[in-house]
C-alpha positions as CSV (number, residue, x, y, z in Angstrom):
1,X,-114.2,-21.5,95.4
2,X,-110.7,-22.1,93.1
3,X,-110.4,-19.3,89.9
4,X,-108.3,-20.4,87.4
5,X,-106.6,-19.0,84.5
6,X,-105.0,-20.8,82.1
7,X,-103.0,-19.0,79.3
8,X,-100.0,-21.6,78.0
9,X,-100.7,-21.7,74.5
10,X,-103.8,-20.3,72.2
11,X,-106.7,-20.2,74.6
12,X,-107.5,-18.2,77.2
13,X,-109.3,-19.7,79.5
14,X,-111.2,-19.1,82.9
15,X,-113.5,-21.5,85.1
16,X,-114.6,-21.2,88.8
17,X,-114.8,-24.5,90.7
18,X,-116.4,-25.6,94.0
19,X,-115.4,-28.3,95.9
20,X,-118.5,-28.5,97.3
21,X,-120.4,-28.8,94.0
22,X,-117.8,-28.9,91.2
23,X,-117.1,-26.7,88.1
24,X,-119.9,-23.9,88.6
25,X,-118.3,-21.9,85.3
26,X,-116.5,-22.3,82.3
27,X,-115.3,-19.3,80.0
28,X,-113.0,-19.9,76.8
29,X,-111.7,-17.6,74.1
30,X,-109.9,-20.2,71.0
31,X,-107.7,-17.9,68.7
32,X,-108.2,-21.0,66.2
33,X,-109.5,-18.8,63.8
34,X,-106.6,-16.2,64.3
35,X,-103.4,-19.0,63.4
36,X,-106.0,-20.9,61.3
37,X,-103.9,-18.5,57.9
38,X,-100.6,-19.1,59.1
39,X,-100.8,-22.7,59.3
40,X,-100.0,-22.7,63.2
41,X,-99.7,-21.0,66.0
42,X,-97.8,-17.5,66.2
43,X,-96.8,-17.0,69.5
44,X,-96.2,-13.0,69.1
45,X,-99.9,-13.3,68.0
46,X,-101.0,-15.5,70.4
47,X,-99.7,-13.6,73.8
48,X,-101.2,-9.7,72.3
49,X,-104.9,-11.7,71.7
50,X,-104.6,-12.9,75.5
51,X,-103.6,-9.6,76.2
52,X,-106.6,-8.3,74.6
53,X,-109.3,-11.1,76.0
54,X,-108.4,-11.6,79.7
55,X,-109.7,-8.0,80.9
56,X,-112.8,-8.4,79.6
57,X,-113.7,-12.1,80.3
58,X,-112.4,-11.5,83.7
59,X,-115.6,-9.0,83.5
60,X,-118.4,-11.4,82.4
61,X,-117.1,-13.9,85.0
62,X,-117.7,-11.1,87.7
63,X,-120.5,-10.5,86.1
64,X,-122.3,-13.9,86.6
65,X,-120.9,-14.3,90.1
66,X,-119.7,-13.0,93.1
67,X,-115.5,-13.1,93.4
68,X,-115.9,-12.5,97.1
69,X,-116.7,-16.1,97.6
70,X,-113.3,-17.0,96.0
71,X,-110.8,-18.3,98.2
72,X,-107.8,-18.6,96.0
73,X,-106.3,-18.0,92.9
74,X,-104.8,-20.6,90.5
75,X,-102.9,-20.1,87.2
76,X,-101.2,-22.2,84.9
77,X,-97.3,-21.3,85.4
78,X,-95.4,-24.1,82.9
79,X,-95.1,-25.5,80.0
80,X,-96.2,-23.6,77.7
81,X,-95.3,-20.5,75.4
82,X,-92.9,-17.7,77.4
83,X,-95.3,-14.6,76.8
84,X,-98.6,-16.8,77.2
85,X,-97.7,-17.7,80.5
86,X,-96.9,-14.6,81.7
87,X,-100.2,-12.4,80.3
88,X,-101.9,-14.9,82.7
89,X,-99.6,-14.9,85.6
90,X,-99.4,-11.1,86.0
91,X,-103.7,-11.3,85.7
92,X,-103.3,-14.1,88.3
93,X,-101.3,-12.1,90.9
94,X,-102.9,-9.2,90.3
95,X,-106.4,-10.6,91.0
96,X,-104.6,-12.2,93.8
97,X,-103.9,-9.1,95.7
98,X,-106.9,-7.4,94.4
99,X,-109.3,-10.1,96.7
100,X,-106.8,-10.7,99.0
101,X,-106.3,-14.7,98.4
102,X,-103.9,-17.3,97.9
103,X,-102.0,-17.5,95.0
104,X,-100.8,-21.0,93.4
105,X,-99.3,-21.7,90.1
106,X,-100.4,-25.3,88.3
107,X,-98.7,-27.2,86.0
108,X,-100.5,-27.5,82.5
109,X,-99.6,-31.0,82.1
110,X,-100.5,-32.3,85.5
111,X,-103.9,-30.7,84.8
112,X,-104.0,-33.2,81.6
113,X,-102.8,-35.7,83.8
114,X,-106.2,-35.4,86.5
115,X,-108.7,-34.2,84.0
116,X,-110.0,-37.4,83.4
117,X,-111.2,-37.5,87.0
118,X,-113.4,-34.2,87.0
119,X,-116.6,-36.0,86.0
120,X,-116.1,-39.0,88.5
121,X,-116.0,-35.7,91.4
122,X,-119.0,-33.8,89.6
123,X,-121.4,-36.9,89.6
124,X,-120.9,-37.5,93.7
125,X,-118.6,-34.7,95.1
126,X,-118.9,-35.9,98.5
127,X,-117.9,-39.6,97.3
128,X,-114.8,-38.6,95.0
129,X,-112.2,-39.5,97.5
130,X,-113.8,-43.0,98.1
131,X,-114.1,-43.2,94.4
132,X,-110.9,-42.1,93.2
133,X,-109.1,-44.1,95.6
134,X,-111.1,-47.2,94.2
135,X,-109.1,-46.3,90.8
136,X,-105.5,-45.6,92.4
137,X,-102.9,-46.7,91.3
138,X,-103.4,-45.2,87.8
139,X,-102.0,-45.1,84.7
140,X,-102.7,-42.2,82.5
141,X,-101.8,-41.7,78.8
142,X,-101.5,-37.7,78.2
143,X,-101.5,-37.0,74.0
144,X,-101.3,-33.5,72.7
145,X,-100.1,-31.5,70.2
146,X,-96.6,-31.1,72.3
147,X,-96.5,-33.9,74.6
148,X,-97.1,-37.6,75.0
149,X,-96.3,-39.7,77.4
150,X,-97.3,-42.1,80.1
151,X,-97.6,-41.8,84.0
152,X,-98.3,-43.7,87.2
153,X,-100.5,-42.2,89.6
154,X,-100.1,-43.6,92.7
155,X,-102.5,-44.2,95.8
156,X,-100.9,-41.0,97.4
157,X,-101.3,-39.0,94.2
158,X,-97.7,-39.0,93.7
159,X,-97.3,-38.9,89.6
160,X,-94.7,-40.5,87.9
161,X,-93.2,-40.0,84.6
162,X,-93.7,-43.5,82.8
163,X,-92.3,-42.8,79.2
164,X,-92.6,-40.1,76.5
165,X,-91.6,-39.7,73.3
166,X,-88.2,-39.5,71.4
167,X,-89.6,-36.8,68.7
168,X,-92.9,-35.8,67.3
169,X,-96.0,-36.0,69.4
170,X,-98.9,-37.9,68.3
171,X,-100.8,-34.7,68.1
172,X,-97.9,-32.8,66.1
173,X,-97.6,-36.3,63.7
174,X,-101.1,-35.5,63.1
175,X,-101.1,-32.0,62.5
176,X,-97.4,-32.7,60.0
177,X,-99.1,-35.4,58.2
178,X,-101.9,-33.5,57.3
179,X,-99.8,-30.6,56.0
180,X,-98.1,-33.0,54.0
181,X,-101.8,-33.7,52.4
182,X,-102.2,-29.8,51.9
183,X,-105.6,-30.5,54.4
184,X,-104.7,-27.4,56.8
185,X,-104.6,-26.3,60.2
186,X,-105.4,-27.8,62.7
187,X,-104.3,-30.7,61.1
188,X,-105.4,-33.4,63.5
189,X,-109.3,-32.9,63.3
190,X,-109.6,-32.9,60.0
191,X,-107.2,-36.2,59.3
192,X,-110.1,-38.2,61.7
193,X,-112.7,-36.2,59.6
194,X,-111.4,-37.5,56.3
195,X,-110.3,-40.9,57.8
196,X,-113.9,-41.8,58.4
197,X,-114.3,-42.8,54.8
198,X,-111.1,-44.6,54.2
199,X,-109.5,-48.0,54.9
200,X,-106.8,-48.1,57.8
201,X,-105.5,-51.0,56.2
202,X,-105.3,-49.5,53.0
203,X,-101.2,-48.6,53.7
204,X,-98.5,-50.0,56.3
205,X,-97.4,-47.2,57.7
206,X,-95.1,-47.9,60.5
207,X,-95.9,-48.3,64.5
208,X,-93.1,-46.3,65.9
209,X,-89.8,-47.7,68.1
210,X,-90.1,-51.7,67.0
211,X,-88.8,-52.8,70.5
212,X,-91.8,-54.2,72.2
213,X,-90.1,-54.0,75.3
214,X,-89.7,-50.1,74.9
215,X,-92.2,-47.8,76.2
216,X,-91.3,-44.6,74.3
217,X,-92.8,-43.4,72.0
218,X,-91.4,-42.4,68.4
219,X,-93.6,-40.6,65.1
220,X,-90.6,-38.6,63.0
221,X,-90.6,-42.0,60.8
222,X,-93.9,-42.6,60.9
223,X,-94.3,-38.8,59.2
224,X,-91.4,-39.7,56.7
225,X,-93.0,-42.5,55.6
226,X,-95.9,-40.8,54.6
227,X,-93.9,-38.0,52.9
228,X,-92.0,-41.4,50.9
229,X,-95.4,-42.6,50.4
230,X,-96.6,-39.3,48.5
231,X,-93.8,-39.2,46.5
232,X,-94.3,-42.0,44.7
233,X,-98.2,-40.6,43.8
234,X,-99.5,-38.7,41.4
235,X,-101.6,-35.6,42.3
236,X,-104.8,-36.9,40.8
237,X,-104.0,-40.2,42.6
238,X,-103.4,-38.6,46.1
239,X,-106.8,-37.0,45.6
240,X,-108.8,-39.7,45.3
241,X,-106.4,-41.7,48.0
242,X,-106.8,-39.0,50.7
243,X,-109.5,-40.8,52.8
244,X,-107.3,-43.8,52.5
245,X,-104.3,-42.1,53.5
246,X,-105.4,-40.5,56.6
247,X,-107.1,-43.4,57.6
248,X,-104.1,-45.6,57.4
249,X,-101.6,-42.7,58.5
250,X,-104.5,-41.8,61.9
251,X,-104.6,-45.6,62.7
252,X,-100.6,-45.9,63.0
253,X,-100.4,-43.1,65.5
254,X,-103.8,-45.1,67.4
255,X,-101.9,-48.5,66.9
256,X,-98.6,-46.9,68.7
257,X,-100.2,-45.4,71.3
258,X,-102.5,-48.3,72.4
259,X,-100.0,-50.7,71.9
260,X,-97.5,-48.4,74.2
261,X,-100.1,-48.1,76.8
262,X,-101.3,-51.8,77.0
263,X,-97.3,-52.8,77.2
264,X,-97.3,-50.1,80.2
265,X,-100.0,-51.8,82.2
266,X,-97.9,-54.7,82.9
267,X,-95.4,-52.9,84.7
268,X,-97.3,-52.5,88.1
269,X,-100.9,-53.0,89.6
270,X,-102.9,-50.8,87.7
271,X,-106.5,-50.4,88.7
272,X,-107.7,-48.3,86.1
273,X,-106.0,-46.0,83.0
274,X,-107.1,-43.1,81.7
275,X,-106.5,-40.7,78.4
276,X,-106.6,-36.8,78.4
277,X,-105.0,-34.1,76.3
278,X,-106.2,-33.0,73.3
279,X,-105.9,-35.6,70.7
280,X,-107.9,-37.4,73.4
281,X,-110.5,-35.9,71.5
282,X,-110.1,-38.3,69.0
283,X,-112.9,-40.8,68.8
284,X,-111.4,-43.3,67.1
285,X,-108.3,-43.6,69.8
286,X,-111.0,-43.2,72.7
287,X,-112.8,-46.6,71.7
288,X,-109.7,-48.1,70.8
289,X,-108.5,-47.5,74.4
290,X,-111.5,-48.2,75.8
291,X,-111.7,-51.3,74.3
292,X,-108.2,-52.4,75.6
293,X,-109.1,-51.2,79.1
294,X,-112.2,-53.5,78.8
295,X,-109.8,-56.1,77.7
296,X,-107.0,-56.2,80.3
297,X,-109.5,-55.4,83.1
298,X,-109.2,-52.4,84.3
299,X,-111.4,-49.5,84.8
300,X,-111.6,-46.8,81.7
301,X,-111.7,-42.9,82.6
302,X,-111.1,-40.2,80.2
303,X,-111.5,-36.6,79.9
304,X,-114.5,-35.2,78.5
305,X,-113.9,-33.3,75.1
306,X,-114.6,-30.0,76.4
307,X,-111.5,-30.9,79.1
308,X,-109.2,-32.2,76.2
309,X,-107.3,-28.9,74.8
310,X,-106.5,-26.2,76.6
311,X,-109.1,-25.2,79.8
312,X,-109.7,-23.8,82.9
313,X,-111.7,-26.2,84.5
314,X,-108.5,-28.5,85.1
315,X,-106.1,-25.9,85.9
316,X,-109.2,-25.0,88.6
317,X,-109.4,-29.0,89.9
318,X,-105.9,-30.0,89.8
319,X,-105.3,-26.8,92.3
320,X,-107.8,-28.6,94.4
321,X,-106.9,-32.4,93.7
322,X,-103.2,-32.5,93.2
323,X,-101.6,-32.6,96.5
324,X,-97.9,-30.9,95.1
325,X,-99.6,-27.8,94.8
326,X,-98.9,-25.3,97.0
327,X,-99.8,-21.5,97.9
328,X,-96.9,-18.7,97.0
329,X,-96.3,-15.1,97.4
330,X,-97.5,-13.8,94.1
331,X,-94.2,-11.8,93.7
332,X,-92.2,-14.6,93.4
333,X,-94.6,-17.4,91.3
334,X,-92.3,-17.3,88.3
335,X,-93.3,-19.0,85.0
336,X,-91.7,-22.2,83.9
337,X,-91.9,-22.5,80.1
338,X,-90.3,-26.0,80.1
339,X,-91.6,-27.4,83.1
340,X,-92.3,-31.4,83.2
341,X,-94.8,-33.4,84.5
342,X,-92.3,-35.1,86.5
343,X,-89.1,-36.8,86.5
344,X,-88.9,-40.3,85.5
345,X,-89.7,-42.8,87.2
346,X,-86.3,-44.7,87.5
347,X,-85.3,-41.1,89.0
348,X,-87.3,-41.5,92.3
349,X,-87.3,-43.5,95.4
């Protein structure tokens, strides 16, 4: 069995994973509530709280299996936040010598990038390479609070860095825009919340870079057109409008990223596209994708929600799934706080 860590930002997570049978455990600690008052997270915060929660969730997981069955040791080592990264990488090697296992270090992002295929393994775990290859090549659409962009996933699991964005992420747009309503933090969930009663058509808020042939991604205008927007509102007005707003604002970043994605499809063979990170959790983008999937023909995977933010269970099956990774002496895994998905594609044979 894999254990995996995974520490990059404000969760501290922890899941165990079979090959054999799939995820057998799943632990997370959110700190939501802890950034919640400052609007966003702190990272000083953030690293003392996983400080304070790895020990002793290391200890339930012990506690509800045996660690003698693990056969290696995976932790998320890049991108994320410096002294996040590093609370679980010294647990990670420590753990590592303690059991006397491998040690390999996952990239968050390529973690996004395979989620979507956890549940095709966990329904038929001795049919997942048959069935994963069915899907290859791939094009995956990653949205988060600090990344989007588009990748190829070719038939040898080689990934490929498709596009990204110039600016904002959709998930950061999100969270801006609805700081600019005075709605809170996080920002995203409670836009789609409040958007469920409003009309998307209501304002024409703009669809990022114009250039259809383009696949990057833009959202800095987007989010000063809403701040324009505003200003020309009264308070009582932007009250009653809110619904209205986010909906319109919400269905500009879905528009973009659809649009993107559907444009991205037509630059290979695709057998099937996917959407994971964790404004994934968005319903409204979900069928929206879906729904183009169905329409150009190809097959439609996603991550489940509990897979979307920040988890172990990915770091735990891209360790097993993702063919770059690769043991290391846990003295020398180092963290990478900027570390990509991958280069471009243009930059690769």
């Amino acid at each position: 069995m894999i254990l995996a860590l995974e520490s990059s930002c404000d969760e501290t997570a922890l899941a165990l994973f079979d090959p054999a049978r799939g995820l057998v455990g799943e632990w997370v600690n959110s700190q939501m509530a802890l950034h919640e008052r400052y609007g966003g997270v702190v990272p000083d915060l953030a690293t003392r709280e996983h400080l304070r929660t790895v020990g002793p969730m290391l200890e339930v997981v012990r506690a509800q299996h045996d660690l003698a069955a693990v056969s290696q040791i995976a932790v998320t080592h890049g991108p994320g936040l410096a002294g996040c990264l590093a609370i679980g990488s010294a647990a990670a090697k420590a753990l590592s010598v303690a059991l006397g296992v491998p040690l390999v270090g996952v990239n968050h992002l390529r973690g996004h990038a395979f989620s979507p295929f956890i549940t095709l393994h966990a329904v038929a775990p001795a049919e997942f390479e048959a069935r994963l290859a069915a899907l290859l090549p791939h094009l995956g659409l990653v949205v988060s609070g600090g990344n989007t962009l588009l990748f190829s996933l070719d038939t040898d699991r080689r990934i490929k860095l498709i596009s990204s964005t110039r600016d904002d992420a959709a998930g950061e747009a999100l969270d801006k825009g609805a700081k600019l309503l005075g709605l809170g933090y996080p920002g995203g969930p409670l836009v789609e919340k409040l958007a469920q009663n409003g009309d998307p058509t209501a304002y024409d808020f703009p669809r990022g870079i114009g250039n259809k042939a383009e696949l990057d991604f833009s959202f800095s205008g987007l989010k000063t057109s809403l701040r324009y927007q505003l200003e020309k509102m009264s308070p009582d007005e932007i009250a009653v409008r809110t619904p209205d707003l986010c909906a319109s604002y919400q269905q500009a970043v879905i528009d973009a990223l659809v649009r993107k994605s559907k444009l991205a499809l037509r630059t290979g063979t695709f057998r099937s596209i996917g959407l994971s990170g964790g404004v994934a959790n968005n319903r409204p983008l979900r069928t929206a994708m879906s729904t183009m999937a169905q329409r150009q023909g190809v097959a439609w995977v996603a991550a489940e929600p509990r897979h979307t933010g920040d988890n172990g269970g990915m770091i735990a099956f891209a360790a097993w799934v993702d063919p770059t990774v690769a043991s290391t002496d846990p003295v020398r895994l180092e963290i990478h706080p900027s570390l990509p998905l991958a280069v471009p594609a243009a930059n690769q044979d």
